[in-house]
C-alpha positions as CSV (number, residue, x, y, z in Angstrom):
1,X,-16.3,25.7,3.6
2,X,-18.2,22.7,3.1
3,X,-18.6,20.4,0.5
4,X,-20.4,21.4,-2.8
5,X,-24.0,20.0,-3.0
6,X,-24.7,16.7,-4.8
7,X,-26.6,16.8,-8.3
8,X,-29.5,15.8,-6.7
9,X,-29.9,19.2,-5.3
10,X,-29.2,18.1,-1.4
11,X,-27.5,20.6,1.0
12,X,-24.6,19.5,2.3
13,X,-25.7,19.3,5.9
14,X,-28.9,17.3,4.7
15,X,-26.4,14.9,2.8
16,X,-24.7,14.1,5.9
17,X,-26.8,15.0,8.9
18,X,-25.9,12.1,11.5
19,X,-24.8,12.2,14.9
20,X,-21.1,13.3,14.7
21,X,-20.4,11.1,17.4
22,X,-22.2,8.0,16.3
23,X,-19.5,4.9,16.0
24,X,-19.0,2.7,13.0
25,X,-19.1,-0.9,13.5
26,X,-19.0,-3.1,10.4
27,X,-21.7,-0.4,9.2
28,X,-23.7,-1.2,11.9
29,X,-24.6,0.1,15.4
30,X,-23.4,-1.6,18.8
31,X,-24.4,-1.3,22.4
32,X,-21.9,0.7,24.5
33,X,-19.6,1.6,21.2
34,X,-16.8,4.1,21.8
35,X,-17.8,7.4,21.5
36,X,-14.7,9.5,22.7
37,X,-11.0,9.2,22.7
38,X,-10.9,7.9,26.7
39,X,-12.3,4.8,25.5
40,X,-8.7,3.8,24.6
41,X,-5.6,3.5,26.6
42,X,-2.7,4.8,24.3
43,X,0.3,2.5,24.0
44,X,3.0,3.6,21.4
45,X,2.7,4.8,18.0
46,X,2.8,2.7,15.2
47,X,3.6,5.2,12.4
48,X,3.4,8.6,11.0
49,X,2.4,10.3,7.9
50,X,1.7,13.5,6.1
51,X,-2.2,13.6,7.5
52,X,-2.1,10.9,10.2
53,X,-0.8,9.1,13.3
54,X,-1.4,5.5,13.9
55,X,-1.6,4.5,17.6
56,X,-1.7,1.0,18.9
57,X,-4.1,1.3,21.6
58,X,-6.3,-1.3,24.2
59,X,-10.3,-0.4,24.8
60,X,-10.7,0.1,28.4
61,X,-13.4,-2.0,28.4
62,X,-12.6,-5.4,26.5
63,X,-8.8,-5.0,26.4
64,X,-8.7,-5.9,22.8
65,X,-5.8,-4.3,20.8
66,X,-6.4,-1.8,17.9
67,X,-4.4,0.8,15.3
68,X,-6.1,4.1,15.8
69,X,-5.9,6.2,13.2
70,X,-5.9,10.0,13.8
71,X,-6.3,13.0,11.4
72,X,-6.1,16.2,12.0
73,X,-9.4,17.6,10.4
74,X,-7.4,21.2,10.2
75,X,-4.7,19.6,8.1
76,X,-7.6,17.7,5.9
77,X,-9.1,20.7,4.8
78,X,-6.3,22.9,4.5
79,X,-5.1,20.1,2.0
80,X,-8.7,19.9,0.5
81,X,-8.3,16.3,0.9
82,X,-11.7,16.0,2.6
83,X,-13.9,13.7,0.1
84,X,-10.5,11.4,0.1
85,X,-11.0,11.2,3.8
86,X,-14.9,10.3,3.4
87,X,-13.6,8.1,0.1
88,X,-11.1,5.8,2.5
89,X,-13.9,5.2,5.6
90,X,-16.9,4.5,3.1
91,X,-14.6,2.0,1.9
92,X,-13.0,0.3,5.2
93,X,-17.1,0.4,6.2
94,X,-18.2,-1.1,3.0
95,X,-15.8,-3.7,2.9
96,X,-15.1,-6.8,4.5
97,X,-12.4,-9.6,2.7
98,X,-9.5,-11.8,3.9
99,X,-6.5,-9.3,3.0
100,X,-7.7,-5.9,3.5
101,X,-7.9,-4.3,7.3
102,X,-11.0,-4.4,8.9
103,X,-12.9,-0.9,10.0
104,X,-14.1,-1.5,13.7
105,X,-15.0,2.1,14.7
106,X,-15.0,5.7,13.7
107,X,-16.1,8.5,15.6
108,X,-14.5,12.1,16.1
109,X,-13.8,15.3,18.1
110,X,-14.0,18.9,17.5
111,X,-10.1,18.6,16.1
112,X,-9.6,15.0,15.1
113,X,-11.0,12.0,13.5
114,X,-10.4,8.3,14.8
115,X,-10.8,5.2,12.6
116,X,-10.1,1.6,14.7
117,X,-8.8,-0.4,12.9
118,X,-7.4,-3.8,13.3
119,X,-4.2,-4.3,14.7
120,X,-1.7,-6.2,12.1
121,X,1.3,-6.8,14.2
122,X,3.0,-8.6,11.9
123,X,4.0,-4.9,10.3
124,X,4.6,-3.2,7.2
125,X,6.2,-5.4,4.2
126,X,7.9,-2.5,3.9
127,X,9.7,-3.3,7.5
128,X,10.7,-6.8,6.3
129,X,12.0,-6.1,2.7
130,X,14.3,-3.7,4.9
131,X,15.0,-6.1,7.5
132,X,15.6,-9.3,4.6
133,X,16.7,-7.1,1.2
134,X,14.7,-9.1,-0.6
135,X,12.3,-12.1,-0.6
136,X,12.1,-15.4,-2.7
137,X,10.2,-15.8,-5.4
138,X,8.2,-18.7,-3.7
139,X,7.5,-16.2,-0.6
140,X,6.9,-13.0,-2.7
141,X,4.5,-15.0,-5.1
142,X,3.1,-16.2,-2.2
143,X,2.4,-12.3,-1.1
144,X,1.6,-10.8,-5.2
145,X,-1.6,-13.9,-5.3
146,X,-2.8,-12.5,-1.9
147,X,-2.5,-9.2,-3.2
148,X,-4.3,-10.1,-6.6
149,X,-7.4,-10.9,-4.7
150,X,-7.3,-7.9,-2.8
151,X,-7.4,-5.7,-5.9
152,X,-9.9,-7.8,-7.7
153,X,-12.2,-7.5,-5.1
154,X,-11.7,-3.6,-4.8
155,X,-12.0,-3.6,-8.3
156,X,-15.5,-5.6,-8.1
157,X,-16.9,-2.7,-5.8
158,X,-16.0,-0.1,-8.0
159,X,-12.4,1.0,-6.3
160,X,-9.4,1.5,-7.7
161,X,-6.6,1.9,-4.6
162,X,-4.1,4.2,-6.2
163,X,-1.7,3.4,-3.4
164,X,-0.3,0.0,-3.4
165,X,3.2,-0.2,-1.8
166,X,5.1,-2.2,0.9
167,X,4.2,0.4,3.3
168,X,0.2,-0.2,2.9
169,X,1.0,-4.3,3.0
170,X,0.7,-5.1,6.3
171,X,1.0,-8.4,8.0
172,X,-1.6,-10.1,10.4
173,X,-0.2,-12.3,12.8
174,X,-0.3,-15.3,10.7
175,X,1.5,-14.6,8.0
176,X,-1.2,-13.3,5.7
177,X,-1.3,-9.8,4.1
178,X,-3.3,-6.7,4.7
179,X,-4.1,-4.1,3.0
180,X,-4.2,-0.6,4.7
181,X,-4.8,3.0,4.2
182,X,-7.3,4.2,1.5
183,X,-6.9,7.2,1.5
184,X,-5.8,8.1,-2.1
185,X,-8.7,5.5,-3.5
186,X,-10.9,6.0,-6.3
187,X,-14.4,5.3,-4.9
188,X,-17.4,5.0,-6.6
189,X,-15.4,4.8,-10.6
190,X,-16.9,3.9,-13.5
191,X,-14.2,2.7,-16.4
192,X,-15.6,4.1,-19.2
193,X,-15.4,7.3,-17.5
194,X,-11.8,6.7,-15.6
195,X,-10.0,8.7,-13.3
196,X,-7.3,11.8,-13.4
197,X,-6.1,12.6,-9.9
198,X,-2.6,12.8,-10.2
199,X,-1.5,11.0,-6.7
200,X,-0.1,8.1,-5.5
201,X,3.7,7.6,-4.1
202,X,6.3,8.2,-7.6
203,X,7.5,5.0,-7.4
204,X,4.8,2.9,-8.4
205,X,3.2,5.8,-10.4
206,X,1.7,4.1,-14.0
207,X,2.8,6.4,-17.5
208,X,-0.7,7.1,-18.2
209,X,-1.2,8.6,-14.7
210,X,2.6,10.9,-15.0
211,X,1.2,11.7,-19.0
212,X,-1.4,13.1,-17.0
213,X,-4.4,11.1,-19.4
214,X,-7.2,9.5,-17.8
215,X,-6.4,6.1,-16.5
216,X,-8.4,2.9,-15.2
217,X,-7.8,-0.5,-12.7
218,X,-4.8,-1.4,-15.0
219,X,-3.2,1.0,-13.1
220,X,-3.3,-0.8,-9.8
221,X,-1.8,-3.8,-11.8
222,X,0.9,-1.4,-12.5
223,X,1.3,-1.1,-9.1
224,X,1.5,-4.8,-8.5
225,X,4.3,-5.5,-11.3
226,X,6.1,-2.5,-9.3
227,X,6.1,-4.0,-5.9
228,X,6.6,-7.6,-7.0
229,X,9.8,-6.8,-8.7
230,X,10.7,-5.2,-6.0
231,X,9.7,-8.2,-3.5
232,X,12.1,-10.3,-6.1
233,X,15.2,-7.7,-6.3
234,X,15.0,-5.1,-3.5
235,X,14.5,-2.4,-5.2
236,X,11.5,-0.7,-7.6
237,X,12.5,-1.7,-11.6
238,X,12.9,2.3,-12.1
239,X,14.0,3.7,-9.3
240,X,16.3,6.3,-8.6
241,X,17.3,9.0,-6.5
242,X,15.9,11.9,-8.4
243,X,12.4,11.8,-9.0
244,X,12.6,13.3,-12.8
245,X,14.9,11.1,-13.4
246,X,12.4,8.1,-12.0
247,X,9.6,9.6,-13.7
248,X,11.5,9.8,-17.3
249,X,12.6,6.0,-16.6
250,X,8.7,4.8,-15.8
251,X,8.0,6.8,-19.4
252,X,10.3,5.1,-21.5
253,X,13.0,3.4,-20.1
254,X,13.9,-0.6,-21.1
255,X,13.0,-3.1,-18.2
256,X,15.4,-5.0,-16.9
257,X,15.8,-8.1,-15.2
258,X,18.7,-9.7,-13.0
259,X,19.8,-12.8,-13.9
260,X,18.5,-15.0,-11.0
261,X,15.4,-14.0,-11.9
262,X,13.0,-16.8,-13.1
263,X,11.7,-16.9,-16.7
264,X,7.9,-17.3,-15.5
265,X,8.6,-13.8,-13.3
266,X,10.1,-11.8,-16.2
267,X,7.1,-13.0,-18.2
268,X,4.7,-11.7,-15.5
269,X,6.6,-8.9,-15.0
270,X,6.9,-7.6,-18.2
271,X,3.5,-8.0,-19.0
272,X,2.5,-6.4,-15.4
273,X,5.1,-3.1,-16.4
274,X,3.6,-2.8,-19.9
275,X,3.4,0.8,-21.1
276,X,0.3,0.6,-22.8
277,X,-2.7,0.1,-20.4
278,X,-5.0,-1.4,-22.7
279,X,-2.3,-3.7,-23.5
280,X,-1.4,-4.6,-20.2
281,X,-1.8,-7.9,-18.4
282,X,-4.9,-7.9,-15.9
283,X,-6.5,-5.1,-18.1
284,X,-9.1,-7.3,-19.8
285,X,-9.4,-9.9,-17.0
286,X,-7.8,-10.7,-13.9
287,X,-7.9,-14.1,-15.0
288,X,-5.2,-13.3,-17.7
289,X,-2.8,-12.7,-14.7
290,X,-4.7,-15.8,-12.4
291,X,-3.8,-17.7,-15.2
292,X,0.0,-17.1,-15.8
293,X,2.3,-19.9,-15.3
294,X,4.3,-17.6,-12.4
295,X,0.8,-18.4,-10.6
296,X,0.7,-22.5,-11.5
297,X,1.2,-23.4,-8.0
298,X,-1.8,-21.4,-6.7
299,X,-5.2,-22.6,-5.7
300,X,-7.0,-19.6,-5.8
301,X,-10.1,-20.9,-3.9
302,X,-7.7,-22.1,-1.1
303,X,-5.8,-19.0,-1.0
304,X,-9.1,-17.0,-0.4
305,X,-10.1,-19.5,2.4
306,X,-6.2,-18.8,3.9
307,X,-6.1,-22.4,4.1
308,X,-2.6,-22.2,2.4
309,X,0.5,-22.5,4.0
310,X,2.4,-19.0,4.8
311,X,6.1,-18.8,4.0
312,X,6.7,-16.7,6.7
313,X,5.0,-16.6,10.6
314,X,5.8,-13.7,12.5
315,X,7.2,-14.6,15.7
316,X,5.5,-12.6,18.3
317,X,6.0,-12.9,22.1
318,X,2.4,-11.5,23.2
319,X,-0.6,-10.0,21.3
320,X,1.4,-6.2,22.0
321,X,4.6,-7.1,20.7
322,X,5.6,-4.4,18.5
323,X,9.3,-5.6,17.1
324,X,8.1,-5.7,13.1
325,X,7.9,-1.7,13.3
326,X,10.0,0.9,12.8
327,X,12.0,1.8,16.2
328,X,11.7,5.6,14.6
329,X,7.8,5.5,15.4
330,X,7.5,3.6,18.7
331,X,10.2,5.0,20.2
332,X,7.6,7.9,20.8
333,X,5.5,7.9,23.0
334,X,1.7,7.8,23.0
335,X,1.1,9.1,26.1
336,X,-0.7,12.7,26.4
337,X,0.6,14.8,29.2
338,X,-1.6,16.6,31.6
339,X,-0.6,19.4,30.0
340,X,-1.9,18.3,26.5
341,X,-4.8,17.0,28.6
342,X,-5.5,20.3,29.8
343,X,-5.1,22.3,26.6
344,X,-7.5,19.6,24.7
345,X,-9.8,19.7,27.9
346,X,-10.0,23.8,26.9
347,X,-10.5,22.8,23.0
348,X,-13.5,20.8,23.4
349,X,-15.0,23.2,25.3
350,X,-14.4,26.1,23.0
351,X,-17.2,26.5,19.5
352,X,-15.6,24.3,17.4
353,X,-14.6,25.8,13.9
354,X,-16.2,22.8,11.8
355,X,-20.0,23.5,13.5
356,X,-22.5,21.7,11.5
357,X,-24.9,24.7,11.0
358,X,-22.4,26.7,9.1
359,X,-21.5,23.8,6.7
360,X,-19.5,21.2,8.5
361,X,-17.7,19.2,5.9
362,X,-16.9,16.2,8.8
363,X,-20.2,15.5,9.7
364,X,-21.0,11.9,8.8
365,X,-17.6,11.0,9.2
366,X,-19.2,9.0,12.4
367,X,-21.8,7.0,10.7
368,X,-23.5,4.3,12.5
369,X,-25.8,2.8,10.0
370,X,-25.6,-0.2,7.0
371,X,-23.7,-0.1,4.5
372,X,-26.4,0.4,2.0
373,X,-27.6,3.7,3.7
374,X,-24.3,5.3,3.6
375,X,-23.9,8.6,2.0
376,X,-22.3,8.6,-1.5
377,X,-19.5,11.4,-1.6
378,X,-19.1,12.7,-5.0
379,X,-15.8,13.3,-5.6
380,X,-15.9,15.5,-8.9
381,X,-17.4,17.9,-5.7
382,X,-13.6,19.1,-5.0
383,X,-12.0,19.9,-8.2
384,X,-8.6,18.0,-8.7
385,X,-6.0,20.7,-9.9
386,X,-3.8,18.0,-11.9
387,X,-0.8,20.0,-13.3
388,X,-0.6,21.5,-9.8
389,X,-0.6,18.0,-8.1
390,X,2.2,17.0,-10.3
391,X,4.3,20.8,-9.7
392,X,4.5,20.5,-6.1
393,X,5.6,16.9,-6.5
394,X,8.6,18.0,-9.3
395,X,9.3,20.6,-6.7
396,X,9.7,18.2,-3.9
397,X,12.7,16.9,-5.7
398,X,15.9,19.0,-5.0
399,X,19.1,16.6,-5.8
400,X,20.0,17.2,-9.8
401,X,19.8,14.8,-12.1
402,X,22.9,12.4,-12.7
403,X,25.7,13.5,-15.5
């Protein structure tokens, strides 16, 4: 079933009647641009989640490295998660800044949809917080600042990211972050309207968002207090093991601070983790937080430019070294067999199920054209069933709370 029309009267298949197998290339067409999967040589997987895979692959024809992002479209509809899907490639297309990961092609297949992406083989934060337990404060204020003007500037475009944790922080080979994987992002949002999708990963969930209110760009700041203390200690300020238990501590619990902790970093903290969203810091300006004295040292201009030294320099052998990710994920290989080959060989050949003329809800995925032409997905188009978002996640929790 495809998507519901617009409320300018358009028919789906109007709203997003381009090639299917047109590529994406900084929003704009290119000579010779990978149309099919065979463009790539598969290497080893990168990583692995609920919707996608994420290969490291060469093109054939320039050698250059890439992540190649695959999703099932199956899975995507079956999980109604469709417009999210459109929501994340409008905005790697529309986008282009120092610390978010650049969009080089999207095309797709009668099963799948690719987005290239740049490869960051530095790897997850997420990967190094493992590997270290924890970072200084002069390395992870180094990372938060980066991070600061990556949400401002998805703020500026009317996006709110919903997702911000150390496995979305990648890093590029010098040092710098990257932020990956829009999936769960709030495209297109107005404030005075705000959002209610209930979604996001628990630990870095805002109140207003588990109260299941309406909620704005303070809740990305949120977010940032949430992985910054974490940066500092190791761990998420309210974590535990049980994820009522988490969810009753990001309610109302007291913050807490270890005592190595520096005073500037409690003071940004707490007013990063403060309840109230209109309240907290970053929620009338992201100057109030530019401005704190945990940020004295920064040079925001410079820091844009990444003309300012990096804590921390990946060491990589060659452009394909893959040591900064997860032995779990590129211990797999990449590789199809002939017999996957084969079977695939057999799909494409077969009607596909998502044909445009009965509705396709994928077609435009593959746009070729500028950013200002893109189609505008309207998300309220897919109803969000809240209370059941947040009942399969309670569910999802089966160890009972502490005595």
């Amino acid at each position: 079933m495809g998507p519901s029309p617009s409320k300018t009267g358009e028919s789906p298949t109007r709203r997003y009647s381009i090639d299917p197998e047109e590529e994406i290339l900084f929003g704009k067409s290119k000579p010779r641009a990978p149309r099919k999967v065979e463009a790539f040589d598969k290497l080893v997987v990168l990583g692995q989640g609920s919707f996608a895979k994420v290969i490291l692959v060469r093109k054939k024809d320039t050698g250059k490295l890439y992540a190649m992002k695959i999703l099932k479209k199956k899975d995507i509809a079956k999980a109604k998660e469709i417009e999210h899907t459109f929501a994340e490639r409008m905005i790697l297309a529309e986008s282009r800044h120092p610390f978010l990961v650049n969009l080089e092609f999207a095309f797709q297949d009668r099963d799948n949809l690719y987005m290239i992406l740049e490869f960051a083989n530095g790897g997850e934060m997420f990967f190094h917080l493992k590997q270290d337990g924890y970072f200084n404060e002069k390395r992870a204020s180094f990372y938060a600042a980066e991070i600061v003007l990556a949400l401002d500037y998805l703020h500026s475009k009317g996006i709110i990211y919903r997702d911000l944790k150390p496995e979305n922080i990648l890093l590029d080979r010098d040092g710098h972050i990257k932020l990956t994987d829009f999936g769960l992002s709030k495209y297109n949002f107005k404030e005075s309207k705000g959002a209610k999708t209930f979604c996001g990963t628990p630990e870095y969930m805002c109140p207003e968002m588990l109260k299941g209110g309406s909620y704005g760009k303070a809740a990305d700041w949120w977010a940032l207090g949430t992985v910054l203390f974490e940066m500092i200690t190791g761990l998420p300020p309210f974590y535990s093991d049980n994820q009522q238990v988490m969810f009753s501590r990001i309610l109302s619990a007291p913050l807490k601070f270890p005592p190595y902790m520096s005073r500037a970093a409690k003071s940004l903290l707490f007013g990063l983790l403060t309840r109230d969203p209109k309240k907290r810091l970053g929620a009338r300006s992201v100057d109030e937080i530019k401005k704190h004295k945990f940020f004295s040292h920064v040079d925001w201009k410079e820091f844009k430019k990444r003309s300012v030294r990096v804590p921390f320099v990946p060491k990589l052998k060659s452009d394909d070294d893959i040591s900064y990710f997860d032995p779990i994920f590129t211990q797999k290989t990449a590789i199809e067999s002939f017999e996957e080959k084969k079977m695939r060989k057999k799909r494409e050949l077969a009607p596909t199920s998502y044909h445009a003329t009965s509705g396709d809800p994928f077609v435009g995925f593959s746009y070729g054209g500028s950013p200002g032409s893109m189609p505008r997905i309207m998300e309220e188009s897919i109803p969000h069933d809240v209370e059941e978002r947040r009942r399969r996640m309670e569910e999802e929790s089966s160890s009972p709370p502490p005595e």
